[in-house]
C-alpha positions in Angstrom: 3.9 4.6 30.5 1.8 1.7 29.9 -1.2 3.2 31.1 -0.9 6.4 29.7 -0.9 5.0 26.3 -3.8 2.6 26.7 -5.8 5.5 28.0 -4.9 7.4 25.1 -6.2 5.1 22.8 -9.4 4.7 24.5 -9.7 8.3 24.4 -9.1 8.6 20.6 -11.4 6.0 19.5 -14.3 7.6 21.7 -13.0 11.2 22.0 -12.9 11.6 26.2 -10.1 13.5 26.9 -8.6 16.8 26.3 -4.7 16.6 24.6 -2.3 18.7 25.8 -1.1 21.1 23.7 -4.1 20.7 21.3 -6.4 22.3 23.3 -8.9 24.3 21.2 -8.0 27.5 20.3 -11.4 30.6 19.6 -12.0 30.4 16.0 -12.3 33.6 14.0 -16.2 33.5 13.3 -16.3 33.1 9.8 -18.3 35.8 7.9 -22.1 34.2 7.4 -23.0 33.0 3.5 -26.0 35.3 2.6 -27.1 32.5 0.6 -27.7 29.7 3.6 -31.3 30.1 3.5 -31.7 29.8 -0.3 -29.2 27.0 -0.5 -30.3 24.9 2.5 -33.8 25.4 0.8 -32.9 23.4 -2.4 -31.4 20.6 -0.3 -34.3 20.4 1.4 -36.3 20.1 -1.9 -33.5 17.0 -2.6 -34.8 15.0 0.4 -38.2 15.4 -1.0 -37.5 13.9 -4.2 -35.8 14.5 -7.9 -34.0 17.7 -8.2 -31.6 20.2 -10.7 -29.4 21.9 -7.7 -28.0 24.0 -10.7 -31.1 25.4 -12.2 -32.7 25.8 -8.8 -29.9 27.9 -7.4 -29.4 29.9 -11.0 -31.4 32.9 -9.6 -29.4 32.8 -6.4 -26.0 33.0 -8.6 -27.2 35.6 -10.5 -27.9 37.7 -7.3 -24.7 36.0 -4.9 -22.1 35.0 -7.6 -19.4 34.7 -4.9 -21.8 32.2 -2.7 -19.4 29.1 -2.0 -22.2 27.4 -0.7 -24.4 27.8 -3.7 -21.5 27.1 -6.4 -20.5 24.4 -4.6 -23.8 22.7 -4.6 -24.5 24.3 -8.3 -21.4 22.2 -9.4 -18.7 24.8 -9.4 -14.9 24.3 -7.9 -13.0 27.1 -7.2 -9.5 27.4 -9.0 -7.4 30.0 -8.1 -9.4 32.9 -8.4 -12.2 31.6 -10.4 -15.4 29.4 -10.5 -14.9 26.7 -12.9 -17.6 24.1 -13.7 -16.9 20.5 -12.5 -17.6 19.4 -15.9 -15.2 22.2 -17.5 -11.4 20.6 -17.2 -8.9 22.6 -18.2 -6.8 21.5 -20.9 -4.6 24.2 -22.1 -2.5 26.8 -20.3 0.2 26.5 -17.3 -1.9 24.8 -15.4 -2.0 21.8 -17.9 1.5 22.3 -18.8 2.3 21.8 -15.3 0.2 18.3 -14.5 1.9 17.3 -18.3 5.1 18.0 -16.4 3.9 16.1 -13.1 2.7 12.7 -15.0 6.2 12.5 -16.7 8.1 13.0 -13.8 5.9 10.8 -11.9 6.4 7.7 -14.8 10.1 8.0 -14.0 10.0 7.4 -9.9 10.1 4.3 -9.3 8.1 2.7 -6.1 10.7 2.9 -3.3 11.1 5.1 -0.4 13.8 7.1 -2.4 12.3 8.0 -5.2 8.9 9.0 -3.8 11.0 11.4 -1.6 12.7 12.9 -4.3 9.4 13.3 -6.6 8.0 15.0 -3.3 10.9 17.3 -3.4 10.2 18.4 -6.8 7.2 18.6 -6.7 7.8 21.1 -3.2 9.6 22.9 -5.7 7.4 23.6 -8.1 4.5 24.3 -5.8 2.0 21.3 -6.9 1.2 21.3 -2.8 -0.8 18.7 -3.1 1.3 16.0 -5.3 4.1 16.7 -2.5 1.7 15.7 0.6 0.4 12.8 -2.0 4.0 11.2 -2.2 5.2 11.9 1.0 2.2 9.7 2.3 3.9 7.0 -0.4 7.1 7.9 1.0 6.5 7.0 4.5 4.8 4.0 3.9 7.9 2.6 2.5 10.1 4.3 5.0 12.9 3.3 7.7 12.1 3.7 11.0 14.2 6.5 11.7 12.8 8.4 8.8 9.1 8.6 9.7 9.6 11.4 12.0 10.5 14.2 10.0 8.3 12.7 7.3 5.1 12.3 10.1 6.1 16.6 10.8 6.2 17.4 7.3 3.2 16.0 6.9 1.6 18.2 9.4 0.9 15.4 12.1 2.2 15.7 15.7 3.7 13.9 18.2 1.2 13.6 21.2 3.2 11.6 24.2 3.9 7.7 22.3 1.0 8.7 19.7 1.5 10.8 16.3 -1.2 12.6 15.1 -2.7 13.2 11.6 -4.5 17.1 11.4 -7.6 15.6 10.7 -7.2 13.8 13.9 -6.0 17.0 15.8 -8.9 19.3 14.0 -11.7 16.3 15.0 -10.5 16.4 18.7 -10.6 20.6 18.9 -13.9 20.5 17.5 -15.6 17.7 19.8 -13.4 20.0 22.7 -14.9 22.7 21.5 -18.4 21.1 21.4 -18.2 20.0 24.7 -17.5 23.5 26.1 -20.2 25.1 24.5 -22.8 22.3 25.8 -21.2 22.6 29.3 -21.3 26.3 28.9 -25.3 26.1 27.7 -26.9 23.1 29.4 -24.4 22.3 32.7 -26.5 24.7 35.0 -29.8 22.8 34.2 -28.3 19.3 34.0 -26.8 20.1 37.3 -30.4 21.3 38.6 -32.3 18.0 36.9 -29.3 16.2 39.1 -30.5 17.4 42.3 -34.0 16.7 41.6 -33.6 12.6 40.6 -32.4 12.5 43.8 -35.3 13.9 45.4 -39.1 12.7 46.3 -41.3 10.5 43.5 -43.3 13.8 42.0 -39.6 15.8 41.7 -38.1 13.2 40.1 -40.7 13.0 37.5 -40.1 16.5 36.7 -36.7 16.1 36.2 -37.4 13.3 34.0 -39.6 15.4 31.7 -37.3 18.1 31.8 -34.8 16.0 30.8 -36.8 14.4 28.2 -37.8 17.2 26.3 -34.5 18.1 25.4 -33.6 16.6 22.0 -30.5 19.5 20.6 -27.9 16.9 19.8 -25.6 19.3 21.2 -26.7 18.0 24.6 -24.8 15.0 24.6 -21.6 15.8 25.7 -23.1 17.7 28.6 -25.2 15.1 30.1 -22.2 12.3 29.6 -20.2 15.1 31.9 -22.5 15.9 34.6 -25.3 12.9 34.8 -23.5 9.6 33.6 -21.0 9.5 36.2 -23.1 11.6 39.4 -25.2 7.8 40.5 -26.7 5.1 39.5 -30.2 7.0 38.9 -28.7 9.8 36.8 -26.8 7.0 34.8 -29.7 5.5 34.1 -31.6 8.9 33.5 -28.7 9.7 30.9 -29.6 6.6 29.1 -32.9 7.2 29.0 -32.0 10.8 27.4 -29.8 9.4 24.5 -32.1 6.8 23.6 -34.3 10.1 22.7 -31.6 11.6 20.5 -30.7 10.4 17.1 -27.3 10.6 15.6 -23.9 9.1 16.3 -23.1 11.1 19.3 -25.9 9.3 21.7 -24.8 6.3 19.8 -21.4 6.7 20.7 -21.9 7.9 24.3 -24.0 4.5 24.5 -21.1 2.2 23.8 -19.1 4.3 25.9 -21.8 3.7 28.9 -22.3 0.2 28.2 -18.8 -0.8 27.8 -17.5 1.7 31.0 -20.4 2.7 33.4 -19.7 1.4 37.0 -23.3 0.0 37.4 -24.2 -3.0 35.6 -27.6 -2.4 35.2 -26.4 1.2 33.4 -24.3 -1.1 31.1 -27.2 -3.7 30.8 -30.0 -0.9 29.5 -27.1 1.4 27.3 -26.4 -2.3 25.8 -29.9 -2.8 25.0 -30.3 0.4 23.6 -27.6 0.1 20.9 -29.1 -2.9 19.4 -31.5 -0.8 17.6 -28.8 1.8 16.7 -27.3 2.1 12.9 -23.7 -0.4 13.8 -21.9 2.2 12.2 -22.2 4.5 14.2 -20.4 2.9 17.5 -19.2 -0.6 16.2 -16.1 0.6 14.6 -15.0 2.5 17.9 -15.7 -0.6 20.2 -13.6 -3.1 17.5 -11.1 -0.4 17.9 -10.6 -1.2 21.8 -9.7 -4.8 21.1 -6.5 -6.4 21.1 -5.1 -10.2 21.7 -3.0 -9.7 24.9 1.4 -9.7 24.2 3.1 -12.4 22.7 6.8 -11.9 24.4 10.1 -13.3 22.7 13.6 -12.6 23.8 16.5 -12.0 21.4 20.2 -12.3 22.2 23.0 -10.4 20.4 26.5 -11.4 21.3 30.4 -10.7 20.4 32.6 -13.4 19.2 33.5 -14.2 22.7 29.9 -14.7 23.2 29.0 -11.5 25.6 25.1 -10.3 25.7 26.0 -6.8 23.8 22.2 -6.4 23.3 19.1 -8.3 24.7 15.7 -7.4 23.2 12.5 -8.0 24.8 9.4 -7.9 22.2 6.0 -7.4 22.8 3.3 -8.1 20.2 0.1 -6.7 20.6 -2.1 -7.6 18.2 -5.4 -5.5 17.3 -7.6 -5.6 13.7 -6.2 -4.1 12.0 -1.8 -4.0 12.9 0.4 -5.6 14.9 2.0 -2.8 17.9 5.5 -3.9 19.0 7.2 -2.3 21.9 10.6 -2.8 21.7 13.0 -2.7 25.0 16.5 -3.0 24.1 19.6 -2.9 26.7 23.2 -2.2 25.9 25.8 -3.3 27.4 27.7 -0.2 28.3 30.6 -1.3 29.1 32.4 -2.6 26.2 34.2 -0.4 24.1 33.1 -1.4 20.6 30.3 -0.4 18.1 27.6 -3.0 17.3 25.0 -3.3 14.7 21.4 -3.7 16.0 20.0 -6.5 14.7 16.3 -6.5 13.0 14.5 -7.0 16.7 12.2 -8.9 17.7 11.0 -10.2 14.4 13.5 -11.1 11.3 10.9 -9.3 8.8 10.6 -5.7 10.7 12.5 -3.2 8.4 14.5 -1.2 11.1 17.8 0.6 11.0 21.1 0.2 12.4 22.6 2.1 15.3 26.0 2.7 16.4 26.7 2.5 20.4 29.5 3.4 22.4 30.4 1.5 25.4 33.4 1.7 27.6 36.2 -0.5 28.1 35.6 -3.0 30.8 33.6 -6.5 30.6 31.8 -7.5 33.8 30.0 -10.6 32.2 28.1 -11.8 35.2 27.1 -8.7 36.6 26.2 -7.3 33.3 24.0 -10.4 32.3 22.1 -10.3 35.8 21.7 -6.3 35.3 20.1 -7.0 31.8 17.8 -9.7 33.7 16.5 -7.5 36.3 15.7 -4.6 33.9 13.9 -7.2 31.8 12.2 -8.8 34.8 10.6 -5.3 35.8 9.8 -4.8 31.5 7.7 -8.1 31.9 6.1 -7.0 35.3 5.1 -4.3 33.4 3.8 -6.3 30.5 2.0 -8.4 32.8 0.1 -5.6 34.4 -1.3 -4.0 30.5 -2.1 -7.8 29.6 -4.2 -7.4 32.5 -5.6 -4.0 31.2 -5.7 -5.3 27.9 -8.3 -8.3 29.1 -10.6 -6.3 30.9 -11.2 -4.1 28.3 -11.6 -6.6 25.9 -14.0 -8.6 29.0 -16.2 -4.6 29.0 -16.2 -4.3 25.1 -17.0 -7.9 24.0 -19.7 -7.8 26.2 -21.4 -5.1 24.4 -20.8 -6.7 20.6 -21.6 -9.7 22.0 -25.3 -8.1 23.1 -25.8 -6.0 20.0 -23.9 -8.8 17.6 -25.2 -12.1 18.7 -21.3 -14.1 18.7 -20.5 -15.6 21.6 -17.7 -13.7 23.4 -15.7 -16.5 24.0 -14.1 -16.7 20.1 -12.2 -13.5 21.4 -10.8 -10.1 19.6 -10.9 -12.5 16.3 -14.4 -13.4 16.5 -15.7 -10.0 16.8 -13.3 -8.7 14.1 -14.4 -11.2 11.5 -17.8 -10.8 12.2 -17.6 -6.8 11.6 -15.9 -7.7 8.4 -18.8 -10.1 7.7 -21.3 -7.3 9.0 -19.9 -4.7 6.4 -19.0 -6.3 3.5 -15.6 -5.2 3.8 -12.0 -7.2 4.1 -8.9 -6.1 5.8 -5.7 -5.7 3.6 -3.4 -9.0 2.9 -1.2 -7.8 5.9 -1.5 -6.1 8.7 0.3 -2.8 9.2 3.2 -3.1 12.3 3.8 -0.4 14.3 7.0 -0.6 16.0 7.5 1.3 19.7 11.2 1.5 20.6 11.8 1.9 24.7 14.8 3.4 25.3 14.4 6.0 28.5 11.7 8.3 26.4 9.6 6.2 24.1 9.2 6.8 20.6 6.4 5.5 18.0 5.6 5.6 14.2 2.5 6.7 13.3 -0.8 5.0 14.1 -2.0 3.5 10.2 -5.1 4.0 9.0 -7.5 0.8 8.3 -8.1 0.3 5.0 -11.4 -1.6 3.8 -12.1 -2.6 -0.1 -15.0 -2.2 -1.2 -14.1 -1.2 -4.8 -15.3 -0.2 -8.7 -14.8 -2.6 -11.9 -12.1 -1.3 -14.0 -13.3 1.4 -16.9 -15.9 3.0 -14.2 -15.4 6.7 -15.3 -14.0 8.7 -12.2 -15.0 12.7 -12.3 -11.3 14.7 -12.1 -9.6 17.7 -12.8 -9.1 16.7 -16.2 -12.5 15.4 -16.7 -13.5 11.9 -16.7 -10.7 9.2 -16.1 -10.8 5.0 -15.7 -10.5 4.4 -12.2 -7.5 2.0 -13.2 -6.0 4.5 -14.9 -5.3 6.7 -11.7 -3.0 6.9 -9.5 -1.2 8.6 -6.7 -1.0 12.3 -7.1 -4.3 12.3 -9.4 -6.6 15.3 -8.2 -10.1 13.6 -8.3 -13.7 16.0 -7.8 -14.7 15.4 -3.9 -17.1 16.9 -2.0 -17.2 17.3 2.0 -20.2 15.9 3.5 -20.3 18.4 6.8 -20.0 21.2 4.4 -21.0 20.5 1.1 -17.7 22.0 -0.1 -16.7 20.9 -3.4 -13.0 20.5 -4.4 -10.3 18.7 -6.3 -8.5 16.1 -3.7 -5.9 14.6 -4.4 -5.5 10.3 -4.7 -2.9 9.4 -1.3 -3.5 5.5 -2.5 -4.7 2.9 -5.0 -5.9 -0.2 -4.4 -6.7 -3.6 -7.1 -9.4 -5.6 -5.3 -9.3 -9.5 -6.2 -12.4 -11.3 -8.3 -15.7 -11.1 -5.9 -19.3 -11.0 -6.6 -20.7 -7.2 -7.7 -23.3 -5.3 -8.0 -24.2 -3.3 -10.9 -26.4 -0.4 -10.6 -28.6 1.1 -14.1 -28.5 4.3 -14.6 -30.9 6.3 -16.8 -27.5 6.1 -19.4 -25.0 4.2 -18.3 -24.4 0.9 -15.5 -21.9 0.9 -12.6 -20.7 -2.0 -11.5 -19.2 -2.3 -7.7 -18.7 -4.5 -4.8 -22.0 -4.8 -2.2 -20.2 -3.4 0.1 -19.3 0.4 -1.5 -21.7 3.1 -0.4 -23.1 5.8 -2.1 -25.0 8.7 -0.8 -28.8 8.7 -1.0 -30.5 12.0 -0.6 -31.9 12.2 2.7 -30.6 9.0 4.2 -26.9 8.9 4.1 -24.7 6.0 3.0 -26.0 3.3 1.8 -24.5 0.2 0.7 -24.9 -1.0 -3.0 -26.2 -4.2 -2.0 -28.9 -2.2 0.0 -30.5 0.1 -2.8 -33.6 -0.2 -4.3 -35.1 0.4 -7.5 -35.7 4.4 -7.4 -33.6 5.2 -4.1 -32.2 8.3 -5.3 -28.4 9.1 -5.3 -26.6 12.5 -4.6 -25.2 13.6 -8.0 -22.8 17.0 -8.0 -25.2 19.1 -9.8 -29.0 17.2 -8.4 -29.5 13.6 -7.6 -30.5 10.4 -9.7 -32.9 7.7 -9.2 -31.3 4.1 -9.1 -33.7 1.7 -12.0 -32.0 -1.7 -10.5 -29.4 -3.4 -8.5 -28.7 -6.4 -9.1 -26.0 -8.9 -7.9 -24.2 -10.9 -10.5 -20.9 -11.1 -11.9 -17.2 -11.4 -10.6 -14.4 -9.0 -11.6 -11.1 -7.9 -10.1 -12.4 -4.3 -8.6 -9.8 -1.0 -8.2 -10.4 1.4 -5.6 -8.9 5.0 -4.2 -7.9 6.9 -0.6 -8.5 10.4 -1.2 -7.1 13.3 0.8 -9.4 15.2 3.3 -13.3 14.3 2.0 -12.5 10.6 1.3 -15.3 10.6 -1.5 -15.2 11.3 -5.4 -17.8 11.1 -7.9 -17.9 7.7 -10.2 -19.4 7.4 -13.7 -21.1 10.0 -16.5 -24.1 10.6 -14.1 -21.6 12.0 -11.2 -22.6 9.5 -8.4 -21.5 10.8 -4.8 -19.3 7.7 -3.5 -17.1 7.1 -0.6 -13.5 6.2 -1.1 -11.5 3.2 0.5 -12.0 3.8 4.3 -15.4 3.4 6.6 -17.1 6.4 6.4 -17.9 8.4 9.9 -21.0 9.0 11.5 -22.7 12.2 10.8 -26.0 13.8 11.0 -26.0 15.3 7.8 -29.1 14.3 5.4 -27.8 15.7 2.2 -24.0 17.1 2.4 -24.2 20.5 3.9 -27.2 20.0 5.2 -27.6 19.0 8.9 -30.4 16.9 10.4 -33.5 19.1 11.7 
């Protein structure tokens, strides 16, 4: 049981295995944008320098009006079954008559797990789809245990053995499952060939090497993880040498994966190397991931008057960065014939609920106390055995961040995680989030929470919405803020699943042709052609992705202290901040991609 779950979170963070029941289904080939060429022409134009994606694209509207791709990077959001501009809120009608309706329902609801149900409910009702996803996501963050469930499935996620599952997550796994059939499909034949040949005399293993070499699709990557990285030690080493050659967070990411797992230590030595030079982001965040601080184990007694064990508890506290996991074995004793009350276990502040047992008639005290010891001895034989997994993945992983980082390995999990904070400018929430495992026969878990970092705006920074431009302190869950997806370029109103008030901190302010932002270092932007970049990063004239063009940056300069506000939005994670329309991301770390503008791939 143990196992299995470790190896599922491995798997997660770096995307190895296939889940059952998820596997990817044969997509219905969506029906090709004629405009691609002209679109993906403009973009390119971006990287080059200033540009007006509206005007440029006008003659491509005229001709394509129903072009997403063009509307969306024109600066046009598709509303029911029209194109609206971004900068066109609409401000009379049902539709307005219906958020009016919203915002006064929401003022009522107070912030407990009740009333965010019940404002989800309505909103169900009414079909504001999603305000009722936006509330639910409140309403299971304040939930009782034995309410997440049916929350977690109304929120689309799903229950993968002890691991729930968000959609994103689900959709993120069938498309790397997807992209690893299609590169076994295309490249397995020829990897398997330049196999044979590494093997072979001086002069065929130089031509293998070439061949090798001259391969630089991306799509490659999964293919030569599968069929060289794991054949011997030379291929290993060959399949280094190939990622190295690729750019983009795949080979980054199949890197850590080689330095952190490869049976050869001279494999793990060279991938190790390799990643120094490699953007952090791209592989750091899944190797942080891995660690955790092995259990901290606490029995708890519950008995009757006459001072019978009716429940013993045995807690395990993992902790990792960013929560606390505790696994939860609990024992009844069967055979008394009353109802107890299970106490809050393990820990006096863990909001659970309380259970009603029946249990027979007869009391056995000694051979019921020694039955609770021996299933408790076998729970800690157990423990004993993923504290020993749990160390030698944190041995593999801290040896990597310790080569690419500099921190000595010895500081632990802690070291490493405060010097990623450090690294990215970010700081974990006040508390960490606890996810509670109950073992009971099957086992049973809550759902895994997002990290949250804050990195955040000064209060009055304009925020782009459906209503037009709103304070950023003004907002608040069930808001519909203008985001844009970074694979596709699609543009959209998302809603706001979280708000966040960021104490005083040093900030950056960035000038604008009209108008300043001020932010923490730490919040990233999007520069045409390069990705994110940090706000303590930019230059004078680094130019920003804007929703209609991009902007140049005149200055950044670091200066004064304010209390900052940030947002999690659903599905893009970005919005656009101040009169200019700055492409931002939202609250959480951003994932890699080889996208140069959004919608616009690499090469």
């Amino acid at each position: 049981m143990f196992r299995q779950t470790r190896i599922v979170v491995i798997a997660a963070v770096f995307g190895l295995i296939s889940l059952p029941g998820l596997a990817a289904t044969p997509k219905k080939p969506e029906k090709p944008d004629s405009a691609r060429a002209s679109v993906e022409k403009v973009l390119r134009v971006e990287i080059a320098g200033r540009v007006d994606r509206r005007e440029q694209l006008t003659g491509t509207l005229k001709a394509l009006p129903e072009s997403s791709l063009a509307r969306w990077q024109a600066g046009f959001v598709r509303t029911a079954s029209t194109w609206q501009s971004y900068d066109a809120a609409s401000t009379s009608g049902a539709d307005h008559d219906s958020r009016r309706d919203y915002s006064s329902r929401r003022e009522q609801a107070g912030k407990t797990f009740q009333d965010q149900l019940d404002l989800a409910g309505w909103c169900r009702k009414r079909g504001l789809v999603d305000q009722e996803q936006a509330h639910l996501s409140a309403a299971l963050a304040l939930a009782p245990q034995d309410e997440q469930p049916s929350l977690l499935a109304r929120l689309g996620w799903q229950r993968v053995g002890t691991q729930w599952l968000s959609r994103e997550q689900i959709l993120e796994w069938q498309r790397g499952n997807r992209a690893a059939a299609v590169a076994l499909k295309k490249w397995s034949s020829k990897l398997d060939r330049i196999a044979e040949r590494l093997s072979g005399a001086k002069r065929q293993r130089e031509a293998a090497l070439a061949e090798l070499f001259a391969i630089t699709d991306r799509s490659v990557v999964p293919a030569i993880e599968l069929v060289l990285a794991g054949h011997d030690e030379p291929c290993a080493q060959a399949a280094i040498d190939a990622f190295r050659r690729i750019e983009g967070p795949e080979s980054s990411l199949a890197l850590a994966k080689q330095a952190s797992f490869s049976e050869w230590p001279e494999v793990r030595k060279s991938a190790s190397t390799v990643l120094k030079s490699r953007n952090f982001e791209e592989f750091v965040p899944g190797l942080i991931s891995l660690l955790a601080l092995p259990a901290q184990k606490e029995v708890r007694f519950v008995r009757d008057a006459a001072g019978v064990p009716l429940l013993q508890s045995y807690v395990l506290a993992v902790e990792t960065q960013d929560q606390f996991r505790v696994q939860v074995f609990h024992v009844v004793n069967e055979q008394i014939d009353i109802v107890v009350e299970r106490v809050r276990r393990g820990r006096p502040d863990l909001p659970l609920p309380t259970e009603r047992v029946a249990v027979g008639p007869a009391m056995q005290r000694i051979d019921d106390v020694r039955l609770i010891s021996d299933r408790l001895y076998a729970h800690e034989r157990q423990q004993d055995v993923v504290d020993d997994r749990i160390n030698a993945v944190n041995a593999q992983v801290s040896h990597v961040l310790e080569a690419v980082s500099g921190v000595d390995a010895s500081g632990g999990p802690r070291a490493f995680w405060n010097w990623w904070s450090d690294q990215s400018d970010t700081q974990l929430s006040d508390k960490k989030a606890v996810v509670i495992v109950s073992e009971q026969e099957a086992t049973l878990a809550t759902y895994t929470p997002v990290v949250l970092y804050v990195s955040c705006f000064t209060a009055g920074t304009p925020v782009w919405t459906e209503s037009g431009l709103e304070p950023i302190e003004k907002l608040c869950v069930g808001d519909r803020v203008l985001a844009k997806d970074i694979e596709t370029g699609e543009l959209a109103y998302k809603v706001v699943l979280q708000t966040t008030v960021r104490p005083p901190k040093e900030l950056t302010t960035l000038r604008f042709a009209e108008e300043s932002i001020v932010c923490t270092g730490g919040h990233r932007f999007w520069g045409s052609g390069s990705g994110w970049i940090k706000a303590r990063d930019l230059k004078a004239q680094t130019m920003l992705h804007t929703v209609t063009g991009n902007a140049p940056v005149w200055t950044a300069k670091q200066g004064e202290t304010a209390e900052t506000y940030n947002l999690v939005v659903a599905d893009f994670h970005t919005y656009f901040v101040g009169k200019t329309g700055v492409l931002c991301q939202d609250l959480l770390i951003p994932h890699g991609t080889n996208t140069v503008v959004p919608g616009l791939l690499r090469n």
